[in-house]
N, C-alpha and C positions, 0 to 999 in steps of 0.2 A: 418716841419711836426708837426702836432699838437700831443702834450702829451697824449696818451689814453691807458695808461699801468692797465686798470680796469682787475685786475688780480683777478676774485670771487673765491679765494681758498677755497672754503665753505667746500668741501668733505676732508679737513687737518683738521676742527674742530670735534673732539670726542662729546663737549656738550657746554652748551652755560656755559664759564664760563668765572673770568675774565683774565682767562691765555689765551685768545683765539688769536693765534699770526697771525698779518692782517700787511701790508704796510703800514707806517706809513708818516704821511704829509709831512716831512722832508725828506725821501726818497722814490721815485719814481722807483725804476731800473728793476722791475719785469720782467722777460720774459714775450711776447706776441707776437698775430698776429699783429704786424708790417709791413707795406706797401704802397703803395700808396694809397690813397685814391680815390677812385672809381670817373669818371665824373659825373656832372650835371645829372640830369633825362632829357633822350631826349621824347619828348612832345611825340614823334607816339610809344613811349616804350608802349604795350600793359600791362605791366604788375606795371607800373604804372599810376597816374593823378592825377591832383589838381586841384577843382572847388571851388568856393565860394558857402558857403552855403547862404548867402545873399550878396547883393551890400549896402543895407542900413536897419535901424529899423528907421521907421517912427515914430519922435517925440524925437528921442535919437541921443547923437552924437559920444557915443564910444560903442565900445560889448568888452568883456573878458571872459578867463576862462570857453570855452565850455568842454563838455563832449557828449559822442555818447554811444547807444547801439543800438545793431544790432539782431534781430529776427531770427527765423526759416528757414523765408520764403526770405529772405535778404532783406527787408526793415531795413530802419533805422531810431532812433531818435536822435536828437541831440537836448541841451541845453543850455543857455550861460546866462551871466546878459548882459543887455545894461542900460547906464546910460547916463544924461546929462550934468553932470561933470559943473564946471573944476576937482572938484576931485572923483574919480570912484566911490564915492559911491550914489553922487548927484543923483536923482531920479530912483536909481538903481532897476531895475525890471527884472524878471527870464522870458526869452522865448525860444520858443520850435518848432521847424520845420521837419519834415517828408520828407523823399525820399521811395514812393513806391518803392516796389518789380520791376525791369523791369526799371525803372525810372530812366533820367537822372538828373533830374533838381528838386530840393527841394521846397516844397512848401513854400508858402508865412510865414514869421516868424507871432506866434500866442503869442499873455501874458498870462503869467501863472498864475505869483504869484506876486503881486504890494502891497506892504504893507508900511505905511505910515515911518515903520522903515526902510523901504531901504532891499533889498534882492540882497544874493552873494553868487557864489560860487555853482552853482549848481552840483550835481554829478550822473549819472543815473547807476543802475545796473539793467540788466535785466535778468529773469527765466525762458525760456518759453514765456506765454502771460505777467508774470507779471513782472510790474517795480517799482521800489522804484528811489523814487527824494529825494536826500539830499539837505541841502540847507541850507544857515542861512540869520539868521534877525539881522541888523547892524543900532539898534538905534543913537548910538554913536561913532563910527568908530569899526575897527577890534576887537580890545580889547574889546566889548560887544556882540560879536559876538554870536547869540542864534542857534544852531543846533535844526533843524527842519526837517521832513521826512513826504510825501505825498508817496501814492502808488496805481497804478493803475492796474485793473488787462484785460485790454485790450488793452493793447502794447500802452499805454498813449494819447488814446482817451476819457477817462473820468477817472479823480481823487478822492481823499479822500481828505478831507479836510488837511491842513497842522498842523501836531502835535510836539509841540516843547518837544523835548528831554531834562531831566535832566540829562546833561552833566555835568553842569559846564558853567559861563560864560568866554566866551572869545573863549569856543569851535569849529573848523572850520574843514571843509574838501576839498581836491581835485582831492580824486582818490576811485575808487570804491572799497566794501568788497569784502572780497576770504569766498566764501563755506568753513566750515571745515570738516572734516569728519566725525565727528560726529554731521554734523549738522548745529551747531554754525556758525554766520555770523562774522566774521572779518572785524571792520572799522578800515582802518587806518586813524586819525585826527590828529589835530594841536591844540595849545594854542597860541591865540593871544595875549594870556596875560600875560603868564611867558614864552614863546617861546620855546615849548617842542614837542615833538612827543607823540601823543597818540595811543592807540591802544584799543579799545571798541568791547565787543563783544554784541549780541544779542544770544539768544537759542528760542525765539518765532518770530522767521522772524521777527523783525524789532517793536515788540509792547513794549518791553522796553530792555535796553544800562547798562551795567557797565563797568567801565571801569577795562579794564586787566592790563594793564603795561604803562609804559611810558620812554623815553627814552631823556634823559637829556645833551646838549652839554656848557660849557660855554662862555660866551659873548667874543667875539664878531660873534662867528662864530657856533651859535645855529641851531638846526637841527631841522626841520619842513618840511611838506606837504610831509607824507612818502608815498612809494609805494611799494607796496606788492603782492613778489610770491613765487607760492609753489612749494618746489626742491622737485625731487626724496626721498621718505624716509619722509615728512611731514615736513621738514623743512622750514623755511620759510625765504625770504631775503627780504629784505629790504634798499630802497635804497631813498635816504633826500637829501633834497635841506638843503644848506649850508649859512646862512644869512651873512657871512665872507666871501662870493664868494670864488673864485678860484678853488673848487673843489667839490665834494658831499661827502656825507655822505654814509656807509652802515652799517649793520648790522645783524645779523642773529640768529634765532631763533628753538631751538631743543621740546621746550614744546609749541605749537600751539598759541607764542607768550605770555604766562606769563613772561617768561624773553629773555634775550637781549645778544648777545655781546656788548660792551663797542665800540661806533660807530668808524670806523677805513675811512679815506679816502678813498674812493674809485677809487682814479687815473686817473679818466676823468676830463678833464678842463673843470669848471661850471661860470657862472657869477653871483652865486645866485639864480638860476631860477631849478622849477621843473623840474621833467625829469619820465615820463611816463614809468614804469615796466610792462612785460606781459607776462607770460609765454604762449605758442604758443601750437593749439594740438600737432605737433608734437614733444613736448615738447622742442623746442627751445626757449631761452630766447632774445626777444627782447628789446631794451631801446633804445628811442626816446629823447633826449636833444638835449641843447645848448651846442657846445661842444668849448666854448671859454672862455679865463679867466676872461673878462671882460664887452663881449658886448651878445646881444640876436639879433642879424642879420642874424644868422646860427644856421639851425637847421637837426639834424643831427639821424640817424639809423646805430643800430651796434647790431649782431648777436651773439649768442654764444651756439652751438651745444652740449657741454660739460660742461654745469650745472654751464655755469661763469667759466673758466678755462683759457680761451681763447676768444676773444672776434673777430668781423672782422672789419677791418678798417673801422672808421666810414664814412657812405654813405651820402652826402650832400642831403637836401630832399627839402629843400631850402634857400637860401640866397640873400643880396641886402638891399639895404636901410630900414632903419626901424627897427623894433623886429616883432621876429617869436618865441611865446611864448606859456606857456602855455597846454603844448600836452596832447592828453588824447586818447587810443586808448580799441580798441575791436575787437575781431574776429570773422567771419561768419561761418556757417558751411562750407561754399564754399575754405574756406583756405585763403580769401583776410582779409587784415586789415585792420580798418577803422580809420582812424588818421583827427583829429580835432585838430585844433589849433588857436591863436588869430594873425590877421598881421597887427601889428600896433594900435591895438585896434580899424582898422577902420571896419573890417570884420570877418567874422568867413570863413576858408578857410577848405575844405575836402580833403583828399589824398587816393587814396585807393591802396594800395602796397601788395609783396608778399615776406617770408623769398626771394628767388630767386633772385629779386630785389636788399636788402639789401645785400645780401651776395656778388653782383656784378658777379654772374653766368650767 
């Protein structure tokens, strides 16, 4: 049975300090929902499906690293880079594809952004009608990596030109910001360049970034591509891919991310690969990863009703040859989730599920 003792004792922290006592790498033993783990998704389950958002991008030979937002009306957009490789960043360019409202099948993939430095990493958050595209420009691989932000304000049928942010080079993203309450926009980013978690806020929607805090792991097993949600109470968790595989990262936050707990294992078997954070309306906390210590073949959904306390055995969403990477989801007013992910690098593939599902009810 796979290791998934992600025990989020979040509500035993008083303040984020660094007495803050969490599971440590070394030991694992935490009580949890332990069980079997749930079968395969059977194809005529109504409550859930997997479609490819494309079979191919004409002119390119691999896609990575989508991202999705989901509108009012339950349309959807989705973004991805495809590139022509051999290495992913080879004529790396950002495209964008649509599923009306009512709609089974996704429209033909559109380019977006093709710039002579190579573009990754797209990441969309959407308000309403309006969205913001994160995104950077990789002149010289990761490590020069230039964080940049377009925004459209008709559900990303016409843009703004693309404005690079004074980040910092090497700045990277690939999960979207949290509203804060008062306001303030929350990006959670990466450094390609010292391998760190960042965390940037915006107080003018997205027209200029400082950075708040950062969260520091050391080599060999540094913490990056964080994701971020909001508990009861304004706190905030935080949950890293781990570049030393075997497991993730978490961490947690009492002042609207100026500081950090000192990042503690989080108990689920990772192979280095991101793993998608969400908190849910009904305020359940979902997290979509690879929940293996070494390979991205399986990819996996695990529930937790009680603020991270307890989690549900995690729900296989799919597996089989290859890597199934990457995830990135969103939810509709309707209650379904919309989960994107990369298979193989040769497709970008859609799932659309409901807690119900993962909970194996």
């Amino acid at each position: 049975m796979r290791r998934c003792t992600f025990l989020l004792a979040v509500l035993l922290c008083t303040a984020c300090t660094p007495g803050f006592d969490w599971l440590a790498p070394s030991g694992r033993s935490v009580p949890f929902n332990e069980g079997t783990a749930p079968p395969l998704p059977d194809a005529d389950d109504p409550r859930f499906s997997v479609r490819p958002v494309f079979d191919a991008v004409p002119g390119k030979d691999a896609s990575h690293a989508p991202t999705v937002a989901v509108f009012e009306d339950a349309s959807l957009l989705a973004a991805w880079f495809s590139y022509t490789g051999p290495a992913e960043l080879d004529g790396s360019a950002i495209f964008v594809a649509r599923r009306p409202a009512g709609a089974d099948a996704w429209t033909e993939p559109m380019l977006l952004v093709d710039s002579p430095a190579g573009d990754g990493n797209p990441v969309l958050y959407a308000e309403g009608d309006r969205v913001w595209l994160f995104f950077v420009r990789v002149p010289f691989g990761w490590a020069t990596a230039q964080l940049s932000l377009m925004r459209s304000e008709d559900r990303g049928v016409t843009w703004t030109q693309p404005l690079a942010l004074p980040v910092g080079v090497g700045t990277n993203v690939k999960f979207p910001p949290l509203r804060l309450p008062g306001g303030e926009l929350l990006l959670p980013a990466y450094s390609d360049l010292v391998t760190q978690s960042l965390f940037l806020v915006s107080a003018d929607d997205g027209a200029s970034w400082t950075l708040r805090s950062t969260l520091y792991t050391p080599p060999p097993f540094e913490c990056l591509q964080p994701s971020v949600a909001r508990l009861p109470g304004g706190r905030l968790l935080t949950v890293m891919r781990n570049r030393g595989q075997s497991f993730l990262w978490v961490a947690v936050s009492d002042d609207e991310g100026h500081t950090w707990t000192p990042p503690q294992d989080a108990g689920f078997d990772n192979p280095g690969s991101p793993a998608a954070l969400l908190r849910l309306a009904s305020g359940a906390l979902l997290l979509v990863l690879n929940d293996d210590p070494v390979s991205r073949r399986t990819l996996s959904a695990t529930l937790s009703r009680d603020d991270g306390r307890t989690w549900t055995p995690p729900r296989v969403i799919v597996t089989g040859a290859g890597a199934y990477s990457y995830p990135a989801l969103a939810e509709g007013a309707d209650g379904l989730v919309h989960l994107v992910y990369s298979h193989e690098r040769q497709r970008i593939e859609h799932v659309e599920l409901n807690a119900a599902w993962v909970a194996g009810e």
